[in-house]
VOKEVEX-720956 format. One record per residue: x, y, z of N, C-alpha, C in turn; residue in one letter. Coordinates in steps of 0.1 Angstrom, whole numbers, padded with zeros to 4 digits, always signed. Layout:
BEGIN
XYZXYZXYZA/...
//
This chain:
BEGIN
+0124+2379+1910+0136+2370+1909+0131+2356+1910X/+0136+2347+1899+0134+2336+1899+0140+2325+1909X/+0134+2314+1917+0143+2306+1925+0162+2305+1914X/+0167+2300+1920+0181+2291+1915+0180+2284+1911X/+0184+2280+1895+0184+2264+1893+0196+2263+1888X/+0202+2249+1888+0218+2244+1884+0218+2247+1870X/+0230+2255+1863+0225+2252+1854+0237+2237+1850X/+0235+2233+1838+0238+2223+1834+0251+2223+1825X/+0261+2220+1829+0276+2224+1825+0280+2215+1813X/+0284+2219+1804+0290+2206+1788+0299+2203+1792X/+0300+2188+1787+0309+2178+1788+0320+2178+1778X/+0317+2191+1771+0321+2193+1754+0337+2204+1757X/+0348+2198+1747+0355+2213+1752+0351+2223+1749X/+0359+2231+1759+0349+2248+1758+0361+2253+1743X/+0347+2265+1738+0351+2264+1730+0362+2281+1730X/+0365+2282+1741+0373+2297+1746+0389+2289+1751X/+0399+2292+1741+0411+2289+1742+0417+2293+1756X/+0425+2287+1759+0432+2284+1775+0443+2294+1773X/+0440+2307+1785+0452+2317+1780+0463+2318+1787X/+0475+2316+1784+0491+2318+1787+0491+2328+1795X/+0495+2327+1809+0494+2330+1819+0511+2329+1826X/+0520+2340+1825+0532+2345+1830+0538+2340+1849X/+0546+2338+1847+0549+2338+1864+0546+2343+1873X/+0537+2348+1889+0532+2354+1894+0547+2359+1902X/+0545+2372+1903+0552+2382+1910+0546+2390+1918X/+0556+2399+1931+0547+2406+1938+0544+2423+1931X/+0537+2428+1930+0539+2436+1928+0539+2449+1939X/+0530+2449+1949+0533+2454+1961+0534+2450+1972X/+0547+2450+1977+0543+2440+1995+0539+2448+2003X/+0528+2449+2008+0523+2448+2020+0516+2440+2028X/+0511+2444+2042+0499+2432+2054+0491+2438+2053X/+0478+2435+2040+0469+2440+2045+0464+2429+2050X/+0453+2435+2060+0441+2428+2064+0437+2418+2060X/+0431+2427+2049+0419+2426+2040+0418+2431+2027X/+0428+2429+2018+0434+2434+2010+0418+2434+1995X/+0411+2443+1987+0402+2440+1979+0403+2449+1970X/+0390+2455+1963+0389+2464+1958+0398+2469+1944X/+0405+2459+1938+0414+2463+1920+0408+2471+1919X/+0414+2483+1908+0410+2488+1903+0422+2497+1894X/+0422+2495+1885+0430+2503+1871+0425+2512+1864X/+0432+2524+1866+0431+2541+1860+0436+2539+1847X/+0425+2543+1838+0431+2538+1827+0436+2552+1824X/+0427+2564+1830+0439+2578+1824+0447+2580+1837X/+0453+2575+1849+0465+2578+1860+0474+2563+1855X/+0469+2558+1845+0475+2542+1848+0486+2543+1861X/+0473+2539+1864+0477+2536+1880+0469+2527+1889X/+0472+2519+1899+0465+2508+1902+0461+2512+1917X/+0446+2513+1920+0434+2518+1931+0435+2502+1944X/+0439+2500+1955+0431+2489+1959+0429+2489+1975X/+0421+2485+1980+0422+2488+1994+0423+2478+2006X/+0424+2479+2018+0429+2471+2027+0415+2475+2037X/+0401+2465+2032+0387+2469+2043+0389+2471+2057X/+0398+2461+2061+0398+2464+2076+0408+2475+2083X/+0421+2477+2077+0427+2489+2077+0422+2503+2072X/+0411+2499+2066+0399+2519+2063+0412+2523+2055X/+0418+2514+2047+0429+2522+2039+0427+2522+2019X/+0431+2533+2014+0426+2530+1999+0440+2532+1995X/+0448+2526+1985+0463+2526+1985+0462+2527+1967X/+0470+2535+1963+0474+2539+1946+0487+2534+1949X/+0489+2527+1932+0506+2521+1932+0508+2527+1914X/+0515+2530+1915+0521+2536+1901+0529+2524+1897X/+0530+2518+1894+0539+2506+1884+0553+2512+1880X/+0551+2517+1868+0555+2525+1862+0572+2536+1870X/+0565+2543+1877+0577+2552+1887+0576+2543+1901X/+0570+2535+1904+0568+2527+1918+0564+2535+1929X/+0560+2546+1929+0553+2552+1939+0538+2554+1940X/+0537+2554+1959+0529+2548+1964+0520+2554+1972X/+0509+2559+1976+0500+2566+1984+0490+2560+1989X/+0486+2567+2002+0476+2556+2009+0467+2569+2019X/+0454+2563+2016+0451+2574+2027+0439+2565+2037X/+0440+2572+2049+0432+2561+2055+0421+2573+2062X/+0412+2559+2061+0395+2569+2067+0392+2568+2081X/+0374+2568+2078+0369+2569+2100+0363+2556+2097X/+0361+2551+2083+0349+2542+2083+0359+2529+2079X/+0353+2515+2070+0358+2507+2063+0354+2512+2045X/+0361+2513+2038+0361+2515+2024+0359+2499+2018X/+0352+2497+2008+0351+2482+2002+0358+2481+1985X/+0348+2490+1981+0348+2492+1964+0351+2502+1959X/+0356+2507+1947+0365+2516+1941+0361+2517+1924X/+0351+2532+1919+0353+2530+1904+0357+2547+1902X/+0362+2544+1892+0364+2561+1887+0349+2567+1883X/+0348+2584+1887+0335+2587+1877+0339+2593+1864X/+0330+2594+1856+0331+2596+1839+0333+2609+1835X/+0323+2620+1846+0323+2633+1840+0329+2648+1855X/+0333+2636+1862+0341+2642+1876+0351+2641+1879X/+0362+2648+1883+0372+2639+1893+0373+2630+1899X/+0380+2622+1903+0378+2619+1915+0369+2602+1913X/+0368+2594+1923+0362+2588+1924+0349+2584+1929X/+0342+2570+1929+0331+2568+1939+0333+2555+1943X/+0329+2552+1959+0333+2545+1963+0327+2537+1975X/+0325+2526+1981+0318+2522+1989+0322+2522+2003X/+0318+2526+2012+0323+2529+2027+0313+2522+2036X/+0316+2520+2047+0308+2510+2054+0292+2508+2053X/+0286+2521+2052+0272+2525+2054+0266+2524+2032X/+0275+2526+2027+0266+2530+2014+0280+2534+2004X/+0272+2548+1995+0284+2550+1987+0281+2562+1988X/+0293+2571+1983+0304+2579+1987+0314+2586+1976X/+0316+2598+1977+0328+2607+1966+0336+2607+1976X/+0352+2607+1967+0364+2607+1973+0373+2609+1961X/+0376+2621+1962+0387+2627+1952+0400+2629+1960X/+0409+2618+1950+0423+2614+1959+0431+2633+1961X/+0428+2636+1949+0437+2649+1945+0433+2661+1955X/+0421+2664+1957+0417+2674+1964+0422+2670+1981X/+0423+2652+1986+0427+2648+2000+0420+2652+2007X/+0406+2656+2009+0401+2657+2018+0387+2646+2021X/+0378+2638+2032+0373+2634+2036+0360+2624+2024X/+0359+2617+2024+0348+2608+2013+0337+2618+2019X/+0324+2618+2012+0316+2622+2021+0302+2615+2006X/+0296+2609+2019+0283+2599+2010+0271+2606+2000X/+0265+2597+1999+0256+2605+1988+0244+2594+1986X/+0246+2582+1992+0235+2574+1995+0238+2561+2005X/+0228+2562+2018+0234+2554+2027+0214+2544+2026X/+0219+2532+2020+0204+2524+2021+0198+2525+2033X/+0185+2526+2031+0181+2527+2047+0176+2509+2053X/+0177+2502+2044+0171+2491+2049+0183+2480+2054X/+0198+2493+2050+0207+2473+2058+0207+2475+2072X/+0212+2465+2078+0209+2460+2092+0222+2468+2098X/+0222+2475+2111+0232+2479+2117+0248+2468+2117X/+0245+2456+2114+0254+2444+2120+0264+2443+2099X/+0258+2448+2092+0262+2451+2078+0273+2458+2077X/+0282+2456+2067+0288+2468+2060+0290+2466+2043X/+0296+2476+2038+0294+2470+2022+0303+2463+2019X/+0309+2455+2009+0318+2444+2002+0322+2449+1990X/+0323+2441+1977+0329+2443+1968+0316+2450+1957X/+0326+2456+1948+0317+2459+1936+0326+2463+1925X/+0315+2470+1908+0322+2478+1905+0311+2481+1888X/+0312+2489+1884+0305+2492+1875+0302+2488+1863X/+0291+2487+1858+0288+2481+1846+0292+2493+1834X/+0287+2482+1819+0293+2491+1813+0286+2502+1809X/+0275+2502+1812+0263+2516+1812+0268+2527+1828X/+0274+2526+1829+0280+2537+1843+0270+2531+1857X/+0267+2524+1856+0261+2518+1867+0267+2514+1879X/+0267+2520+1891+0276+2508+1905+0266+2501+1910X/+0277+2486+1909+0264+2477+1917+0277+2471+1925X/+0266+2472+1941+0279+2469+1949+0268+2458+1961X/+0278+2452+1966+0268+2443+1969+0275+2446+1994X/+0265+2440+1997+0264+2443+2015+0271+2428+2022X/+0274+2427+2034+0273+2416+2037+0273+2420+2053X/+0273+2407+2061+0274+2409+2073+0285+2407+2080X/+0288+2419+2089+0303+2421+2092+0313+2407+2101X/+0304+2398+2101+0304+2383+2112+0309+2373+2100X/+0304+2382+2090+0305+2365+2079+0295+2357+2081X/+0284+2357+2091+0272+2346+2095+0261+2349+2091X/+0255+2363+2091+0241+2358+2088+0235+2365+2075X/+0227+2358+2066+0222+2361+2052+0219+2371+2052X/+0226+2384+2056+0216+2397+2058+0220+2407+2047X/+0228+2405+2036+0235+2407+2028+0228+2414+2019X/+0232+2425+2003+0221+2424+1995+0227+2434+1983X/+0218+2433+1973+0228+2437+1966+0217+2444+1956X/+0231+2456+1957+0225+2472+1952+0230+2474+1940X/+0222+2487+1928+0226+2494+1911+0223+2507+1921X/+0238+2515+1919+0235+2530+1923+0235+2539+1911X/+0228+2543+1905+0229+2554+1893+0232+2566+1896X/+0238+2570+1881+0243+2583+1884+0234+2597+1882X/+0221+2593+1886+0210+2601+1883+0207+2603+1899X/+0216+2594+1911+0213+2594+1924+0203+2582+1926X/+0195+2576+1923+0185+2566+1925+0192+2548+1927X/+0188+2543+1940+0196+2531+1946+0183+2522+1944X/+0186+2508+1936+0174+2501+1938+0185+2487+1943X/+0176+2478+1950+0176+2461+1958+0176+2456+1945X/+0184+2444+1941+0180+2440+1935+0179+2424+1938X/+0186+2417+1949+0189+2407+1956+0194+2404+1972X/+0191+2398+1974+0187+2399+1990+0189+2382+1999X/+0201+2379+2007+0198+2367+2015+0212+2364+2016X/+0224+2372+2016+0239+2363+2014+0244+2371+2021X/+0251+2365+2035+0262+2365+2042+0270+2370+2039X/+0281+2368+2025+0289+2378+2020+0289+2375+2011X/+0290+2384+1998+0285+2391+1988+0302+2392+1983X/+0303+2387+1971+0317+2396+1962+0314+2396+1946X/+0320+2399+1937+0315+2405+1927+0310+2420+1925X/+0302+2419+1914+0300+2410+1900+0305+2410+1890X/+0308+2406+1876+0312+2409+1864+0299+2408+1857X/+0309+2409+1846+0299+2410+1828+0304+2397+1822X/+0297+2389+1809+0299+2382+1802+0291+2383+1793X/+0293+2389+1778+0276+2383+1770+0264+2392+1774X/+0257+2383+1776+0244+2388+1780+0241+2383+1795X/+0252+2380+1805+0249+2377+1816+0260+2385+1825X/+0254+2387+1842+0262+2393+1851+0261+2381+1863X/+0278+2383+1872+0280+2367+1879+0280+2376+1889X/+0280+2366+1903+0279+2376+1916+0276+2363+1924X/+0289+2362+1933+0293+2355+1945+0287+2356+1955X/+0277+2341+1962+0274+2339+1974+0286+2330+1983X/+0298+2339+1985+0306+2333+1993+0306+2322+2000X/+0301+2325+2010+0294+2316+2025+0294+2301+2019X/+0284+2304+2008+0278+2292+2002+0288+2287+1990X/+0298+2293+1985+0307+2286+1978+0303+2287+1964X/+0295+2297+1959+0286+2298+1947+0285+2304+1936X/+0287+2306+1922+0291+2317+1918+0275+2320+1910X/+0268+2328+1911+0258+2330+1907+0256+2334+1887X/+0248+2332+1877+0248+2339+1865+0233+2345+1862X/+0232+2358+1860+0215+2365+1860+0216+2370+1844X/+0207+2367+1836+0204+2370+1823+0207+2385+1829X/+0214+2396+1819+0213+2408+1830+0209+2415+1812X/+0200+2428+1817+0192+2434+1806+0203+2450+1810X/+0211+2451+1799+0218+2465+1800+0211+2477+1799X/+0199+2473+1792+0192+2490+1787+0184+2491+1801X/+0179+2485+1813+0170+2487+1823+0181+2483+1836X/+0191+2473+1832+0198+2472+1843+0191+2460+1855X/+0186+2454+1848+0179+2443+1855+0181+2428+1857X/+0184+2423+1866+0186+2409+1866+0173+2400+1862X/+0175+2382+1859+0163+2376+1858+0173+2361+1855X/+0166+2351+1856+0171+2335+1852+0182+2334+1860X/+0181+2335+1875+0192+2333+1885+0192+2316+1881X/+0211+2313+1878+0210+2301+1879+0225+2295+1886X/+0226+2289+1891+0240+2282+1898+0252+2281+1887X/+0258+2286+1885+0269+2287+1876+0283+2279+1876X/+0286+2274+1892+0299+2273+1896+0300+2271+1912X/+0300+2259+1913+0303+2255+1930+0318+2251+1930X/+0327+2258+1934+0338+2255+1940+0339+2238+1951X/+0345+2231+1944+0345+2216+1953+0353+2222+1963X/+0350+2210+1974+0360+2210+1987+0370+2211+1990X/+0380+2218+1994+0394+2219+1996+0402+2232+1985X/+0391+2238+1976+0396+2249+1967+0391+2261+1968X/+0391+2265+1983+0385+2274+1987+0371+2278+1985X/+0365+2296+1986+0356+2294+1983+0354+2307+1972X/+0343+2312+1962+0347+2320+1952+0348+2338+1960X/+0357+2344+1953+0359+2357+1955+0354+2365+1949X/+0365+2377+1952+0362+2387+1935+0365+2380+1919X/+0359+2392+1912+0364+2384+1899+0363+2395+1890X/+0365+2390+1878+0370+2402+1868+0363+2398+1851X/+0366+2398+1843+0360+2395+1826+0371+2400+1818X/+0382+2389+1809+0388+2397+1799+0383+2396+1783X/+0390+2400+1776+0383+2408+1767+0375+2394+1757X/+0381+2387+1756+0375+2372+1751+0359+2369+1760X/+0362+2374+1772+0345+2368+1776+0346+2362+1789X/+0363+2357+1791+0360+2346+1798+0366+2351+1814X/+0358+2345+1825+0362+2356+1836+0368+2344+1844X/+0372+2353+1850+0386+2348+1860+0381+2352+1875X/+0386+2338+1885+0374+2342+1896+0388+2339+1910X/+0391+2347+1919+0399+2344+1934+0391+2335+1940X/+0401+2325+1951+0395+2317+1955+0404+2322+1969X/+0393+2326+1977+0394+2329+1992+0398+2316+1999X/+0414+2314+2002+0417+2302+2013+0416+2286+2000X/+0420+2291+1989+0425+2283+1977+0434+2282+1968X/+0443+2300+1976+0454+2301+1970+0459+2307+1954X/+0445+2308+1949+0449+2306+1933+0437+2319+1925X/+0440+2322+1915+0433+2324+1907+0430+2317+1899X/+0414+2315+1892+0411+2306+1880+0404+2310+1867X/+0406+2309+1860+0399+2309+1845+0387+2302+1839X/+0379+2308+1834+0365+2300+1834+0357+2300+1819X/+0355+2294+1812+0343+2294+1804+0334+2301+1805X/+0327+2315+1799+0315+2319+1807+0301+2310+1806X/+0304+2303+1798+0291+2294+1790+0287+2282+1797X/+0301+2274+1800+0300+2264+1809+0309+2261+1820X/+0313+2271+1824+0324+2274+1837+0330+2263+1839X/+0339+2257+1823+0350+2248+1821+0360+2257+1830X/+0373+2248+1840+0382+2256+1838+0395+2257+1828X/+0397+2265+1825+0407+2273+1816+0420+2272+1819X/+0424+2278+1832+0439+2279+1835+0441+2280+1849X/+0449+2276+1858+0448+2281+1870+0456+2293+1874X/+0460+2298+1877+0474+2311+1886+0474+2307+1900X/+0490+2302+1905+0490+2299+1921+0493+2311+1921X/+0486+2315+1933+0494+2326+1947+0498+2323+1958X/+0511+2326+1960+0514+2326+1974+0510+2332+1988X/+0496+2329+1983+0493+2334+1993+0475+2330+1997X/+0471+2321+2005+0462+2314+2005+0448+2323+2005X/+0449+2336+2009+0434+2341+2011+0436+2350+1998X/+0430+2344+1987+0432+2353+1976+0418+2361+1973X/+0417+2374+1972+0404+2381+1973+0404+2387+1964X/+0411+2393+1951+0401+2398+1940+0412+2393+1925X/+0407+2401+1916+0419+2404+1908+0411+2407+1894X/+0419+2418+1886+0415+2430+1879+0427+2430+1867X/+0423+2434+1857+0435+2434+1846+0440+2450+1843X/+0454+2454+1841+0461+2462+1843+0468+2467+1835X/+0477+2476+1835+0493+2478+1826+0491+2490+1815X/+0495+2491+1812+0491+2497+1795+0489+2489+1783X/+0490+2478+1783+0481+2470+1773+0470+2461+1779X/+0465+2460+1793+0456+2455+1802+0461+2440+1796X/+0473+2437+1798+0475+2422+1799+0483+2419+1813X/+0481+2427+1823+0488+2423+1838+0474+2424+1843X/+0471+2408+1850+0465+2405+1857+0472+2409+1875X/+0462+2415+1878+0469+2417+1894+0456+2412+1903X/+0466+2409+1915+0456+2400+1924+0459+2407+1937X/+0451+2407+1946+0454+2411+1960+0445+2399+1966X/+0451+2400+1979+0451+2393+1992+0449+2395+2009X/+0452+2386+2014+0445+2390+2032+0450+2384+2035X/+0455+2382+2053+0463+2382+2060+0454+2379+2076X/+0444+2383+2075+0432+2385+2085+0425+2371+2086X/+0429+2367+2103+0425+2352+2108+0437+2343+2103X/+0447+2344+2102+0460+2332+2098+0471+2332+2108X/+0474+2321+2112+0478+2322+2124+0490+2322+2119X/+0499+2327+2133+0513+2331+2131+0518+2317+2122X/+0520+2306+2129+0526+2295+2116+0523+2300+2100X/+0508+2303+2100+0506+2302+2085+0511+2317+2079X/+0511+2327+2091+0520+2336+2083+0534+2337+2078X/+0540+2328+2087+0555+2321+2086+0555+2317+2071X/+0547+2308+2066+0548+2301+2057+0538+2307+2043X/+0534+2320+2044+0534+2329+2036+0534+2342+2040X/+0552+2342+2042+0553+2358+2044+0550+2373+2032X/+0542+2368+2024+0538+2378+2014+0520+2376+2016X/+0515+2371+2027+0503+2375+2021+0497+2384+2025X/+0487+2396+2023+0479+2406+2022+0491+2413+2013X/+0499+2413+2003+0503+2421+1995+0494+2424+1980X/+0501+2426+1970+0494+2426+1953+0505+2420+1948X/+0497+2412+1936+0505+2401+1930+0504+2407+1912X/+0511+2405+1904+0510+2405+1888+0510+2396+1881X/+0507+2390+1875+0507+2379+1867+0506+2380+1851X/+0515+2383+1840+0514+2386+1827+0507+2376+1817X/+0494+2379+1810+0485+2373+1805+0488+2374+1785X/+0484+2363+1783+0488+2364+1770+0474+2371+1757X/+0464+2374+1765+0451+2385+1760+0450+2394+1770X/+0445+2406+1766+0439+2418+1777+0429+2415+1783X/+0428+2420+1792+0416+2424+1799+0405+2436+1796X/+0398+2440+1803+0391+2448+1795+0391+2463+1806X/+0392+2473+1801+0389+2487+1812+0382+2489+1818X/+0381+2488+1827+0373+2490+1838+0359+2502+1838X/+0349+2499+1834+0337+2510+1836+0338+2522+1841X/+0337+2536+1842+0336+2543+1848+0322+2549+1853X/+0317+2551+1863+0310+2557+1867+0300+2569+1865X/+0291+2567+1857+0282+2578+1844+0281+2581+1834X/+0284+2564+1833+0291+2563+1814+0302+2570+1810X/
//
C-alpha cells in the first residue's frame, strides 16, 4: 500500500448534475444507541439496520409498517444478504457470522481474525459487487489506531488489507475506485480498487470534512456514480462528486449524530438515514427528540442494490 497523497480537487464545475432531494421524514422512531448498518432487501423489500450498542438488528417493512427486532450476546455492526443462501451475513463483535432472520435462531461465526486486539470490535461494511464483504474493525474507545480492514470471501478466505484507524466506516464503489472512512481523522479515503483480484492501490486523500461539519460516516453510491457520505455530529447528509468530491446537495437531519445512509423503496429512490443518540446530553436530547431513529429522504435518481453476498 502506497503512503496518502492529497489528491488534487477541480476548480471546474463537476460535471455530475445536483440531485433533487425531497423533504426528510422519519421513517422509524426509535433511541437507538447507535443506530448503523442500512441495508435494503431488494427481494423482502424491506429495510435491515441495527442499533451496535443495543446488540439489536431491526427489519421495517415500509410498505405494511411492520417491525421486528431481535437482539444478540454480542454487538452486531454490518448487514449484507447472501446470494445462494437464506438468510444473511453479518458482522458481530469478534468477526463475521450467519444469521437467518427466518429460521430465529442464534448468528453463529464463521471467521473470527486472529490478529484484532482484544480492545476491538467490528464497524461498518458491506459488499462489493463481486460478492465480496469488506468490513472494516475499530477500537471500541474510539482512541487508538488499532483498526483494520478486512475482504471476507465466499470461498471462506479473510485477507488485511489496511491497517492504523481508530474507527473505520464505509466503504463504497465509484468507477474504478473504493472510498473508506478514517473517522478519528475526519478523512474520506479513494483506492484504485481492481474488481477481478479485489485489491486496493493509489491510497489518496479524497475529502476532509472542514471544522464544525462534523466528521465522515457511512456512505452509500447512486446509480450516476456519485456517493453520498453522513456526517457524524454534522447533522446532514451530503452529495459528492466522485472525481472531485465537489459538493452536490446537502440533506439536513434532525438529528446531529448522523451515521449511515443507503438507498431504498421499490424504485431505490428513498434515501434512508439512521442515527445515534449515544454521548448527548439530556439538553441535546431535548432539542432533538428524534435522534437515534431512521429518516427517508425522496431522491430524484436511484440508488443502486445493494451487493449480495457470493455474487
Amino acid at each position: 500500500m502506497t503512503n496518502a497523497q492529497p489528491l488534487a480537487h477541480s476548480q471546474q464545475p463537476s460535471a455530475f448534475a445536483r440531485p433533487v432531494v425531497g423533504s426528510v421524514a422519519c421513517a422509524q422512531k426509535a433511541e437507538a444507541q447507535l443506530g448503523e448498518g442500512l441495508l435494503w432487501s431488494q427481494r423482502e423489500q424491506a429495510l435491515y439496520w441495527v442499533d451496535i450498542l443495543q446488540r439489536q438488528l431491526h427489519r421495517l417493512d415500509p410498505a405494511s409498517g411492520e417491525k421486528r427486532c431481535w437482539t444478540f450476546a454480542e454487538e452486531i455492526s454490518a448487514v449484507a444478504e447472501r446470494a445462494h443462501h437464506p438468510g444473511l451475513i453479518v458482522t458481530l463483535r469478534r468477526g463475521f457470522a450467519w444469521f437467518d432472520p427466518a429460521a430465529d435462531t442464534a448468528p453463529r461465526y464463521v471467521h473470527q481474525p486472529a490478529q484484532e486486539p482484544v480492545g476491538n470490535r467490528f464497524n461498518d461494511g458491506k459488499c462489493d459487487a463481486q460478492g465480496r464483504f469488506w468490513a472494516g474493525s475499530m477500537d471500541f474507545d474510539c482512541v487508538q489506531p488499532t483498526g483494520s480492514l478486512y475482504r471476507y470471501d465466499a470461498d471462506g478466505q479473510c485477507s488485511l488489507h489496511e491497517s492504523g484507524f481508530a474507527v473505520t466506516n464505509g466503504p463504497t464503489w465509484s468507477g474504478g475506485y473504493m472510498y473508506f472512512n478514517d473517522t478519528v481523522q475526519g478523512c474520506v479515503y479513494r483506492y484504485v480498487f481492481d474488481p477481478v483480484r479485489g485489491t486496493l492501490s493509489g491510497k489518496q486523500a479524497w475529502l476532509r470534512l472542514p471544522p464544525g461539519d462534523g466528521v465522515p460516516d457511512g456512505m452509500t453510491t447512486d446509480a450516476l456514480g456519485r456517493v453520498w457520505l453522513a456526517h457524524w455530529g454534522g447533522g446532514c447528509v451530503t452529495c459528492h462528486d466522485p472525481d472531485t468530491a465537489q459538493e452536490l446537495a446537502r440533506v439536513a437531519v434532525p438529528a446531529a449524530q448522523v451515521t449511515n445512509c443507503a438507498f431504498g423503496g421499490d424504485d431505490l429512490r428513498t434515501l434512508f438515514i439512521s442515527s445515534a443518540r449515544v454521548g448527548l446530553t439530556p439538553q441535546a436530547l431535548e432539542a432533538q427528540p428524534l435522534a437515534g431513529s431512521v429518516f427517508a429522504a425522496r431522491v430524484d435518481s436511484p440508488g443502486l442494490p445493494a451487493s449480495l453476498f457470493g455474487g
